[in-house]
FILUMLO-596270 format. One record per residue (C-alpha): residue in three letters; residue number from 1; x, y, z. Coordinates in pm, 1 decimal. Last residue first. Layout:
{tordren = ALA marfi = NUM px = X py = Y pz = Z}
...
//
This chain:
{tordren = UNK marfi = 277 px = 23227.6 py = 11886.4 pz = 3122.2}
{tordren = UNK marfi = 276 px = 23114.5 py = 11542.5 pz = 3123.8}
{tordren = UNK marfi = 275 px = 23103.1 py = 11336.7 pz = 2803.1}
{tordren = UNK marfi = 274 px = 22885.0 py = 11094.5 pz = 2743.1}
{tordren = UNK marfi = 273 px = 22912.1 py = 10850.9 pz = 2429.2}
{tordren = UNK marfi = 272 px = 22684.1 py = 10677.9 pz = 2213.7}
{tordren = UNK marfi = 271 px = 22688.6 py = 10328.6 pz = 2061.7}
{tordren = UNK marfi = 270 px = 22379.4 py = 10106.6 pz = 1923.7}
{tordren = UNK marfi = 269 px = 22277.6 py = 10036.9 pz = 1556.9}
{tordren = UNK marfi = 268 px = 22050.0 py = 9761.3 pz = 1452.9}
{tordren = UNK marfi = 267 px = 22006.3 py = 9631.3 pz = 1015.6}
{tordren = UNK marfi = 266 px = 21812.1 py = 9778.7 pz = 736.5}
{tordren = UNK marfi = 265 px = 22020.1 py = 10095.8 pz = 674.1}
{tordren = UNK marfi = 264 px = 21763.5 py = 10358.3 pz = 693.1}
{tordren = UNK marfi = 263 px = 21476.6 py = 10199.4 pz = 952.9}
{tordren = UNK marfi = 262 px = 21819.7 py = 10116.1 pz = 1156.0}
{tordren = UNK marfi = 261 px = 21958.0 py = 10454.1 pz = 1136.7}
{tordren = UNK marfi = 260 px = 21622.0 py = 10595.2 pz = 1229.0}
{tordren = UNK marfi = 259 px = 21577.6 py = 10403.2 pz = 1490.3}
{tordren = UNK marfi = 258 px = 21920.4 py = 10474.9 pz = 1633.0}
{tordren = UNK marfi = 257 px = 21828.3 py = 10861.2 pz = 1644.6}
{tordren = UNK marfi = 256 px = 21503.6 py = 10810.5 pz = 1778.9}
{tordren = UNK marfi = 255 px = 21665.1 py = 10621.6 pz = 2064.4}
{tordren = UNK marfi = 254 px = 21924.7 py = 10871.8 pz = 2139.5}
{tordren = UNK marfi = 253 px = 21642.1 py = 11129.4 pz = 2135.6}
{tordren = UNK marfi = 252 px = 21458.2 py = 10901.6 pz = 2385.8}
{tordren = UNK marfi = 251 px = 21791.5 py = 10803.7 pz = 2627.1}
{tordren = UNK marfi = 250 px = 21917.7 py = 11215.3 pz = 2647.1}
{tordren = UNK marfi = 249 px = 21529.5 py = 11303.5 pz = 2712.8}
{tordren = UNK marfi = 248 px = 21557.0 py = 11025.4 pz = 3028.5}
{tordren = UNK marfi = 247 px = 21849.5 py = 11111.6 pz = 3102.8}
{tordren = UNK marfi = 246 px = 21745.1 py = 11455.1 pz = 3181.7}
{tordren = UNK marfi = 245 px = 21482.7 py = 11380.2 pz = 3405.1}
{tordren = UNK marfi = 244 px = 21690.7 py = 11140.6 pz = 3596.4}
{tordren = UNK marfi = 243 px = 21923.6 py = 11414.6 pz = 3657.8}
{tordren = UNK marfi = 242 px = 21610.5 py = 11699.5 pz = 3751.5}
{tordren = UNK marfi = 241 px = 21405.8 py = 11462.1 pz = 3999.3}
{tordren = UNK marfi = 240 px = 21099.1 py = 11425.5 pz = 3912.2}
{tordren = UNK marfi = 239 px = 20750.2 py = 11629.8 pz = 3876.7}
{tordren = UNK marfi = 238 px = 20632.3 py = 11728.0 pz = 3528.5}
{tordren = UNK marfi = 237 px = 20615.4 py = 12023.4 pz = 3322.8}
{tordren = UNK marfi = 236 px = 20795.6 py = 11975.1 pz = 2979.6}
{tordren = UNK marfi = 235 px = 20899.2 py = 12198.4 pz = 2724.7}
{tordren = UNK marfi = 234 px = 20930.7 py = 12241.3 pz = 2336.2}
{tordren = UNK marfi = 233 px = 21126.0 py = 12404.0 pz = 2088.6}
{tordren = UNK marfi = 232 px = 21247.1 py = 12347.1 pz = 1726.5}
{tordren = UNK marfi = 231 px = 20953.9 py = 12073.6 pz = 1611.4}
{tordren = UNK marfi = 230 px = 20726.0 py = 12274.9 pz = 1865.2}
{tordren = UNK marfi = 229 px = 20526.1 py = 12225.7 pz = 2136.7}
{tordren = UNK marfi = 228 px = 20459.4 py = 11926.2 pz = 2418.4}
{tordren = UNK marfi = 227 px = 20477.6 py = 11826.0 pz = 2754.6}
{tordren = UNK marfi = 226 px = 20266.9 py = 11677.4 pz = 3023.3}
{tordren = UNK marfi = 225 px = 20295.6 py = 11593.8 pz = 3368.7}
{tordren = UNK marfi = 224 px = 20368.1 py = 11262.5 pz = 3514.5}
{tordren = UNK marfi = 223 px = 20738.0 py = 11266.3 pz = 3492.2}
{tordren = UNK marfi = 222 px = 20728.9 py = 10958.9 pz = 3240.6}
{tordren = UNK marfi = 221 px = 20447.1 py = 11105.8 pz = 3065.6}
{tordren = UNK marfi = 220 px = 20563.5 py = 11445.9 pz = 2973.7}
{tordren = UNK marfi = 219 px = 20871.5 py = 11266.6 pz = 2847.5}
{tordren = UNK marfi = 218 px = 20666.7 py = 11123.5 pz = 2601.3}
{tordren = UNK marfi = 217 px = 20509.3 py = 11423.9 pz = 2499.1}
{tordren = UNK marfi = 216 px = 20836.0 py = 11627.4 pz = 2512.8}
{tordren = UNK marfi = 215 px = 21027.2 py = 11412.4 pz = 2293.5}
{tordren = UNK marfi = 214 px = 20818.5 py = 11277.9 pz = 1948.6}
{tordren = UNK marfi = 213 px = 20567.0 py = 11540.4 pz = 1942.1}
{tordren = UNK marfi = 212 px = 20748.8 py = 11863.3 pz = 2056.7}
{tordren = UNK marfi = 211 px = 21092.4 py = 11745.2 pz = 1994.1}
{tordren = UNK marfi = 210 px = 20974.2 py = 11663.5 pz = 1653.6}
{tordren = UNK marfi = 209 px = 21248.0 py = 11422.7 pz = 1497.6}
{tordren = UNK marfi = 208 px = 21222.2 py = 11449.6 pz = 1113.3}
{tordren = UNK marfi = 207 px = 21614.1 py = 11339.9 pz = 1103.7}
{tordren = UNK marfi = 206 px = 21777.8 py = 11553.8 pz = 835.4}
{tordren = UNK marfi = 205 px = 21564.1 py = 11875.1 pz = 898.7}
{tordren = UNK marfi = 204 px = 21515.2 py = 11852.1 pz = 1237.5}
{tordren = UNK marfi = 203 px = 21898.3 py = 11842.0 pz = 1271.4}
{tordren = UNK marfi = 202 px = 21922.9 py = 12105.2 pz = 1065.3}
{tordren = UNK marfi = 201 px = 21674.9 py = 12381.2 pz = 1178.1}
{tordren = UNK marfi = 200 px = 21885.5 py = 12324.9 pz = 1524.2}
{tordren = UNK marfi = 199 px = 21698.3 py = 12217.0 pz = 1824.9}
{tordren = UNK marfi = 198 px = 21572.9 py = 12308.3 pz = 2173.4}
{tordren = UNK marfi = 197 px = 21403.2 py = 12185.5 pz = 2491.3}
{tordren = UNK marfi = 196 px = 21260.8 py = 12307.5 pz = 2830.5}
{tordren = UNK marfi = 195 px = 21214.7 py = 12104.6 pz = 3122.7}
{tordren = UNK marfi = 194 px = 21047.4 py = 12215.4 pz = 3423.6}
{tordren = UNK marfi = 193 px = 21027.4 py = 11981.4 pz = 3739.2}
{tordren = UNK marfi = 192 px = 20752.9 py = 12096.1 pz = 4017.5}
{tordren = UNK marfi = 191 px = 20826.0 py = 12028.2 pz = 4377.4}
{tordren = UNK marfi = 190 px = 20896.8 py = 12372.2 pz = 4473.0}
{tordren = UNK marfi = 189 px = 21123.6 py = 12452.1 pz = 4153.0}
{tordren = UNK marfi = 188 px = 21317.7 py = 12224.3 pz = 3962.5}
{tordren = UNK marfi = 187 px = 21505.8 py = 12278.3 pz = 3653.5}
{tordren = UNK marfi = 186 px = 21625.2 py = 12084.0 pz = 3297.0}
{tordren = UNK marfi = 185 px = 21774.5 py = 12198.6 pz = 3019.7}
{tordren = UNK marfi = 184 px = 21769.3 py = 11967.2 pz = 2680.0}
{tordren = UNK marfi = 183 px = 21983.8 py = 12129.7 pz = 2406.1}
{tordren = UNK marfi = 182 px = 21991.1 py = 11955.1 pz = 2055.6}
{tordren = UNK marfi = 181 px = 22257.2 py = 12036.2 pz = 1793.2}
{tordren = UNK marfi = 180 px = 22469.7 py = 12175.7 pz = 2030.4}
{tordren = UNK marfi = 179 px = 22711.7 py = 12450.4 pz = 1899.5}
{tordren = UNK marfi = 178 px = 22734.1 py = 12722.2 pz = 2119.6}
{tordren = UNK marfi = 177 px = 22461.6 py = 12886.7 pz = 1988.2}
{tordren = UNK marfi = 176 px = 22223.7 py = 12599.5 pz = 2021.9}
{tordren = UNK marfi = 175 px = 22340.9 py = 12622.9 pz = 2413.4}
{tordren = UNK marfi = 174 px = 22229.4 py = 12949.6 pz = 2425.9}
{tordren = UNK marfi = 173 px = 21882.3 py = 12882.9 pz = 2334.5}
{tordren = UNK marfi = 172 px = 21888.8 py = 12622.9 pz = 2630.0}
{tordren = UNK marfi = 171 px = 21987.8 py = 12822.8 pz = 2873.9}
{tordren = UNK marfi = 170 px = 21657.5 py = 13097.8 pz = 2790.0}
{tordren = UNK marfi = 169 px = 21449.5 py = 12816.7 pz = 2768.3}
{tordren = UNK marfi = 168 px = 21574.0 py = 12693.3 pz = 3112.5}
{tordren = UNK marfi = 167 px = 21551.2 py = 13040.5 pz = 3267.6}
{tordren = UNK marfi = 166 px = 21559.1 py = 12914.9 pz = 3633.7}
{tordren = UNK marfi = 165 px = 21699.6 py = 12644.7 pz = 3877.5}
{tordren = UNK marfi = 164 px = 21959.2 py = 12538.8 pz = 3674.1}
{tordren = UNK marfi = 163 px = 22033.9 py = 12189.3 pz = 3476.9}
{tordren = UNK marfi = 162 px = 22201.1 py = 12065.0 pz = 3185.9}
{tordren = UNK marfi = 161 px = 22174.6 py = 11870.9 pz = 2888.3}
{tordren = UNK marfi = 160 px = 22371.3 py = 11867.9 pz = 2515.1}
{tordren = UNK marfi = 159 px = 22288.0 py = 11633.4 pz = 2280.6}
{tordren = UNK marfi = 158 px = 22562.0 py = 11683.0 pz = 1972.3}
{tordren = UNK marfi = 157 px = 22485.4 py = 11472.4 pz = 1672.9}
{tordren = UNK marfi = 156 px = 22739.4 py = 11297.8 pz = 1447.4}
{tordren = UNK marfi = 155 px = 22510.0 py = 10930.4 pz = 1523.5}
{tordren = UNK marfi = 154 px = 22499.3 py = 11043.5 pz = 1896.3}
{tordren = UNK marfi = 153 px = 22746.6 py = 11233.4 pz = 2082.8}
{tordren = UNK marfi = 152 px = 22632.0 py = 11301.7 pz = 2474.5}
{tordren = UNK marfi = 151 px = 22770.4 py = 11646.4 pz = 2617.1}
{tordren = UNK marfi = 150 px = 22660.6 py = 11702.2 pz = 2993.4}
{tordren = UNK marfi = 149 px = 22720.3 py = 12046.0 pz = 3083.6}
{tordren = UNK marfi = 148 px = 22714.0 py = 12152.3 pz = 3433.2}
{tordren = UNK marfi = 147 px = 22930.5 py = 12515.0 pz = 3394.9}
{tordren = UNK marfi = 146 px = 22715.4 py = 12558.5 pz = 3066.6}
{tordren = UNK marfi = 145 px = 22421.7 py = 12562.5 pz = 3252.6}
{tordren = UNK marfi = 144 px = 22629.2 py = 12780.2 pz = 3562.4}
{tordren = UNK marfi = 143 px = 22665.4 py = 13008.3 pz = 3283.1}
{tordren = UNK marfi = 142 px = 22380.1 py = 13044.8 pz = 3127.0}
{tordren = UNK marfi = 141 px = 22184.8 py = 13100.9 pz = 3466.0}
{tordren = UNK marfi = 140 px = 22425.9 py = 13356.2 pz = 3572.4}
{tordren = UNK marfi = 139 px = 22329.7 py = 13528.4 pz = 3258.5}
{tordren = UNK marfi = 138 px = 21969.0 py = 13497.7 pz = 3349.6}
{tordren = UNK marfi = 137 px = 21980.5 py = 13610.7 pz = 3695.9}
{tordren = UNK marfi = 136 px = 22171.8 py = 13943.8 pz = 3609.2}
{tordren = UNK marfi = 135 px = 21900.8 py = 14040.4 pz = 3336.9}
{tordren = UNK marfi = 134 px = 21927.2 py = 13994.3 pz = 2975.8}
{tordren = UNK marfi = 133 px = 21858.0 py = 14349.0 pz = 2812.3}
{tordren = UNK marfi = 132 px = 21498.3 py = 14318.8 pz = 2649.8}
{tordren = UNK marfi = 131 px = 21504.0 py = 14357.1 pz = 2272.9}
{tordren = UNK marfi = 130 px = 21106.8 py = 14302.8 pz = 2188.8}
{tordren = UNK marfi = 129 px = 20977.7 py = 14627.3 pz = 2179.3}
{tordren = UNK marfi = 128 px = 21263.4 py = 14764.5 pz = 1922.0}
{tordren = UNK marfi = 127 px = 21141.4 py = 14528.7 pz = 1673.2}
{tordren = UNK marfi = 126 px = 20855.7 py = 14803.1 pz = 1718.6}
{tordren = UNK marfi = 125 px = 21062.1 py = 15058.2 pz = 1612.2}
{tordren = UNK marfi = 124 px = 21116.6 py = 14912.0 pz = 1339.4}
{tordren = UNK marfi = 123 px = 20829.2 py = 14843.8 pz = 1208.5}
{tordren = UNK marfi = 122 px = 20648.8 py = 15157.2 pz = 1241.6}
{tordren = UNK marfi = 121 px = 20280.7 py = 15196.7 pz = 1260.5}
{tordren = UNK marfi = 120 px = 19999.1 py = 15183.6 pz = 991.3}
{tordren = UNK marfi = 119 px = 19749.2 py = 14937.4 pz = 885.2}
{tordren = UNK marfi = 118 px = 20033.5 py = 14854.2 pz = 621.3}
{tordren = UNK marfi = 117 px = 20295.1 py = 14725.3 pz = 885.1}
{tordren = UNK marfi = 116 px = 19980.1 py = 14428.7 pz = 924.2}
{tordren = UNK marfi = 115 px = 20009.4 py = 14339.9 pz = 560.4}
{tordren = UNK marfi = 114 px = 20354.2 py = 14338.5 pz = 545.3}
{tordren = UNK marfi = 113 px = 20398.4 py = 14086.2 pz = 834.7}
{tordren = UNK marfi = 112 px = 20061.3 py = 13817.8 pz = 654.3}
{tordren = UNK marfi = 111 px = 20319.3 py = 13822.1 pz = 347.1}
{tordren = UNK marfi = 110 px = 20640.8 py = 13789.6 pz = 586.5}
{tordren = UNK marfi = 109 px = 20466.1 py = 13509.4 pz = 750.8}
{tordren = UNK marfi = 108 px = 20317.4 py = 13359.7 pz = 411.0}
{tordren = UNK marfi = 107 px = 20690.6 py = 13298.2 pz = 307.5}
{tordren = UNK marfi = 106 px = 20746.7 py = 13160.8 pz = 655.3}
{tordren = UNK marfi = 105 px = 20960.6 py = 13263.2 pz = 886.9}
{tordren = UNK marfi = 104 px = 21257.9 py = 13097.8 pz = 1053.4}
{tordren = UNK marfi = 103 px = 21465.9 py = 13397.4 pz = 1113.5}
{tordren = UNK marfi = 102 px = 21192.0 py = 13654.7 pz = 1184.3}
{tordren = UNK marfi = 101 px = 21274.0 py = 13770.4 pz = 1474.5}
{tordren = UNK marfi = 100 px = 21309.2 py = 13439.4 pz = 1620.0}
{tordren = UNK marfi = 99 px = 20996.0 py = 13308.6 pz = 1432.8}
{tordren = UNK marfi = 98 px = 20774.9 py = 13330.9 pz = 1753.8}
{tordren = UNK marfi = 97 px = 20882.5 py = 13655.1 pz = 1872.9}
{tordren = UNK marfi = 96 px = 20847.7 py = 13843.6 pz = 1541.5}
{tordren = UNK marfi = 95 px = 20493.0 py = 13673.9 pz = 1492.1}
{tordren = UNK marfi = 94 px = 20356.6 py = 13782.9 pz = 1810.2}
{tordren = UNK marfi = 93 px = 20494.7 py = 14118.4 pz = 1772.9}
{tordren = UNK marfi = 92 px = 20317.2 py = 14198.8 pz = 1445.4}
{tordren = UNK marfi = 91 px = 20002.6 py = 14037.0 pz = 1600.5}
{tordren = UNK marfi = 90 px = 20041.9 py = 14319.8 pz = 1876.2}
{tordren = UNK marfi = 89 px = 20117.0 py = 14586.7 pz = 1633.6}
{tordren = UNK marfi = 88 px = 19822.4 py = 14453.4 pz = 1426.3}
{tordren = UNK marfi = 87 px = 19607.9 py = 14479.6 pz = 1732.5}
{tordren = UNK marfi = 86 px = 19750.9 py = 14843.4 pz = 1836.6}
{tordren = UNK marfi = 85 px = 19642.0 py = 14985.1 pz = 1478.2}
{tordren = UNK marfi = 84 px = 19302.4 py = 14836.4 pz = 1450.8}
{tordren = UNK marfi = 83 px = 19302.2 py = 14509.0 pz = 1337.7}
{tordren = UNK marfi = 82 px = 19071.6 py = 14468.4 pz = 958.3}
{tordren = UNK marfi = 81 px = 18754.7 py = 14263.6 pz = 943.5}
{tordren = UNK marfi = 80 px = 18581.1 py = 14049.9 pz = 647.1}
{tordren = UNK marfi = 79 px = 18564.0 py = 13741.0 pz = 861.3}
{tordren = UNK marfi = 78 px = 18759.2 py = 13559.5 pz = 694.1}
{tordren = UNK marfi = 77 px = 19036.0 py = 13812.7 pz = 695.0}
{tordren = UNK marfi = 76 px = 19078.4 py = 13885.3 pz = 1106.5}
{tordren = UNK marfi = 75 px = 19073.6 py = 13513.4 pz = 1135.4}
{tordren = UNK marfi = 74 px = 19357.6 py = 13511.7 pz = 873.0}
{tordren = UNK marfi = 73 px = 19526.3 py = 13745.3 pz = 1168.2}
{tordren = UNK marfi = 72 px = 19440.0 py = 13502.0 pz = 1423.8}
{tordren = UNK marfi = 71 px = 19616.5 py = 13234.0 pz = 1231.8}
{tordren = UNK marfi = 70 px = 19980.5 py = 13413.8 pz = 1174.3}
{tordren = UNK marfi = 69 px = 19915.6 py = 13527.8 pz = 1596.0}
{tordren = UNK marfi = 68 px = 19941.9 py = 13161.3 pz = 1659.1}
{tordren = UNK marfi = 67 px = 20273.6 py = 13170.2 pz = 1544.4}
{tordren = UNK marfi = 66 px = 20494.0 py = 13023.0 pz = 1252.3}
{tordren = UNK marfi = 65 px = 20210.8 py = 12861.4 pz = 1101.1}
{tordren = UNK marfi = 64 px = 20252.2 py = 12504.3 pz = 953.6}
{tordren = UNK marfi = 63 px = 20125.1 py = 12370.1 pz = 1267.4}
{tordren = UNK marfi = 62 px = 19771.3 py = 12524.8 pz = 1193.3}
{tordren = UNK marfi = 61 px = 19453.4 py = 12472.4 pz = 1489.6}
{tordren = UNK marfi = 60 px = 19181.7 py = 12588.0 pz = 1536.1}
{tordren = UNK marfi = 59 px = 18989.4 py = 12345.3 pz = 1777.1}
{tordren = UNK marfi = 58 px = 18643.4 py = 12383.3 pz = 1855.6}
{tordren = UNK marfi = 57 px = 18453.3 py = 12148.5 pz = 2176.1}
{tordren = UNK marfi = 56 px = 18786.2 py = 12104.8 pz = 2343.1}
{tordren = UNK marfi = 55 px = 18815.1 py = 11876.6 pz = 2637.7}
{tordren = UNK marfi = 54 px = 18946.7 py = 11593.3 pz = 2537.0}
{tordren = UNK marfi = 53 px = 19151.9 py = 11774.6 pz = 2258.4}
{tordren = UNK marfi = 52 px = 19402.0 py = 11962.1 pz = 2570.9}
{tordren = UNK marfi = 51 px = 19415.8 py = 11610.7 pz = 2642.6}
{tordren = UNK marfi = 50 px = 19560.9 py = 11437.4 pz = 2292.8}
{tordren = UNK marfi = 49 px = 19779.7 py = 11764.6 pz = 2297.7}
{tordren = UNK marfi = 48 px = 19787.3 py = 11887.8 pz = 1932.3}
{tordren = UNK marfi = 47 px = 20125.5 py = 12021.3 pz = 1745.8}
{tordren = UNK marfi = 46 px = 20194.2 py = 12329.5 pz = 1827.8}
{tordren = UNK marfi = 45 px = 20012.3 py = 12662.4 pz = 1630.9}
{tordren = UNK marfi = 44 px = 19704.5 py = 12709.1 pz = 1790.4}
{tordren = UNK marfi = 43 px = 19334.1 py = 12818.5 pz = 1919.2}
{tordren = UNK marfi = 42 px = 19140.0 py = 12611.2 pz = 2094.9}
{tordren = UNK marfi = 41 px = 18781.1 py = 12679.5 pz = 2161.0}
{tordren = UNK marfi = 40 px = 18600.6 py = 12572.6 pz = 2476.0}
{tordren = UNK marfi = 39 px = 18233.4 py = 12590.8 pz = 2489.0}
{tordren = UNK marfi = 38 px = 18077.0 py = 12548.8 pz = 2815.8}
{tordren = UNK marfi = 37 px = 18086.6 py = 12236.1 pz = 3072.0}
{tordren = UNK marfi = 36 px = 18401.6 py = 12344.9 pz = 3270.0}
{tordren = UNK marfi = 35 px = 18533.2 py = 12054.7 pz = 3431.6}
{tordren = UNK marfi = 34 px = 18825.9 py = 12008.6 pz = 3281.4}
{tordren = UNK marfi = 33 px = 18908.1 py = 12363.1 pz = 3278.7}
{tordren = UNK marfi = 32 px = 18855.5 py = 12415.6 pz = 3671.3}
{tordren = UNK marfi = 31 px = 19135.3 py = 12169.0 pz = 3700.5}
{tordren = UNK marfi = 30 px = 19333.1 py = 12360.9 pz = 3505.8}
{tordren = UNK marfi = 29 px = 19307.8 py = 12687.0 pz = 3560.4}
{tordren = UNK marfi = 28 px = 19542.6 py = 12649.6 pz = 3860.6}
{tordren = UNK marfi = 27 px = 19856.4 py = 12621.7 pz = 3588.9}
{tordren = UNK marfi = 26 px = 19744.0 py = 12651.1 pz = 3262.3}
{tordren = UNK marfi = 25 px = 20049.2 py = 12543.8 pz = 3144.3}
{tordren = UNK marfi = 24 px = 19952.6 py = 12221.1 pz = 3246.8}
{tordren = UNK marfi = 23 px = 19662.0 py = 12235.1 pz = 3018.4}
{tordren = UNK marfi = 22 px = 19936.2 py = 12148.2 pz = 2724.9}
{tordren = UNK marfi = 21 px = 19967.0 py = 12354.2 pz = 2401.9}
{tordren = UNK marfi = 20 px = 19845.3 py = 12688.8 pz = 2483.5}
{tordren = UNK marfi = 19 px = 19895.5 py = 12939.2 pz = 2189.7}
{tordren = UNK marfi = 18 px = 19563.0 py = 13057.1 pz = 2266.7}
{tordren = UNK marfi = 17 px = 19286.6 py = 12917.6 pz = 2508.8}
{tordren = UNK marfi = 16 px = 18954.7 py = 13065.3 pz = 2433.7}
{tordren = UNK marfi = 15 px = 18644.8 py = 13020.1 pz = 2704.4}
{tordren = UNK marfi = 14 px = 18287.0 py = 13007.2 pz = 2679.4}
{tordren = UNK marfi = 13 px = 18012.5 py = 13141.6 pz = 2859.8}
{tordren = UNK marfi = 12 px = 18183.5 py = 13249.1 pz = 3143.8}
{tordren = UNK marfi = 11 px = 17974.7 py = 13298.7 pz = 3535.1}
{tordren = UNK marfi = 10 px = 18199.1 py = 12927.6 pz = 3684.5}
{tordren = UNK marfi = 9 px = 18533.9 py = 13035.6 pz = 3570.3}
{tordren = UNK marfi = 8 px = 18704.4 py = 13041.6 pz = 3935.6}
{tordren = UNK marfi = 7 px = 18942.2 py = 13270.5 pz = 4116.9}
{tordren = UNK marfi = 6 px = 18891.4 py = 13579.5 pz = 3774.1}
{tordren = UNK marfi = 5 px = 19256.4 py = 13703.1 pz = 3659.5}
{tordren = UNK marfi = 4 px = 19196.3 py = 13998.9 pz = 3527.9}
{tordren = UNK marfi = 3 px = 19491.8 py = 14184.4 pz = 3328.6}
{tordren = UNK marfi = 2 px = 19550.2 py = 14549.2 pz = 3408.1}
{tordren = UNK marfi = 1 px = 19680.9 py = 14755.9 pz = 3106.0}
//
């Protein structure tokens, strides 16, 4: 399948972003986005950029979904239609990836899974689709992460942070399976500062912090860019330089942390400690 990629936009009548949560992602469609003057409908799962809503004239939108592919499916249903074979394979998919094959899931996930097996293709095989050996790059990228860790212990919580010039996401998934209860990995490339982030089902659970709305949109600010996603993963596009990037998500989940201690116990809290390994 060939996928066009048009130089401008100017000849659409209306344009659908999905699973986009930040125009930055966008790269250069961008800045031909914000001034397109035709429809533009949103469709997501991440918690809503403030400018991505600027410029939106429809916005569906569910955070409670697992993936974006959950809500195009119960598109499908409202409208009285059914995905053809290779369209519930590819919502299948969408949903696998998103909830880690299937590890954080819904109940309605699973429901809206067994539906789209139904229309007829085999699910295992197609869990097959998605396991991609990890290329040379990327393991050398884990490493060297791990090589530059800096551990910071907060309130019982391990923030980890790193840097390497590619795969952040991929670094910073492996860091949650080492142990970290938030991972913050942080790259530069050209001039442009990528930041991804991660964290345990736990530590969202017991402090509410979003990384997508209470982290990487903040952060997206301070480096000029924007950022954004999920409670459990979210990234940042910016420009900086990568250390003072990465203090600066280290110092706002730190913060959170301490507020929440204070709003709890009624009094201030302070203390953390770096360590370098």
């Amino acid at each position: 399948m060939k996928i066009h990629e048009p130089l401008n936009i100017d000849g659409y009548d209306a344009i659908f972003t999905v699973d986009t949560n930040t125009l930055a992602q966008l790269g250069r469609y961008e800045a031909l986005m914000r001034s397109f003057d035709r429809p533009i409908v949103v469709i997501d799962h991440h918690n809503p950029d403030p400018e991505t809503l600027k410029i939106s004239s429809h916005v569906i939108s569910d955070e409670s979904a697992t993936s974006t592919a959950e809500i195009i499916y119960r598109l499908y249903v409202a409208l009285g239609l059914r995905p053809s074979r290779n369209v519930a394979l590819a919502l299948f998919l969408g949903i696998a990836y998103d909830s880690r094959h299937f590890a954080l899931a819904s109940s309605r996930a699973f429901r809206i899974a067994s539906e789209l097996v139904s229309v007829g293709f085999d699910a295992r095989k197609a869990m097959r689709l998605l396991q991609v050996p990890m290329s040379e790059s990327e393991k050398i990228a884990r490493l060297k992460g791990s090589q530059r860790l800096l551990l910071r212990r907060v309130k019982g919580w391990a923030l980890a942070a790193t840097h390497v010039g590619s795969h952040q996401a991929s670094v910073a998934r492996a860091l949650i399976t080492l142990g970290a209860d938030v991972a913050i990995v942080a790259g530069e490339k050209k001039g442009r500062l990528r930041i991804s982030l991660r964290s345990t089902q736990e530590f969202y659970e017991r402090t509410a912090i979003h990384l997508g709305r209470d982290i990487a949109r903040l952060i997206g600010e301070m480096v000029e860019g924007a950022g954004g996603g999920h409670a459990l993963s979210s990234g940042v596009c910016g420009h900086g330089e990568v250390k003072a990037a990465l203090e600066k998500c280290l110092d706002a989940v730190t913060k959170k942390l301490q507020q929440k201690e204070a709003n709890t116990t009624g009094g201030s809290s302070s203390g953390s400690t770096n360590t370098h390994l």
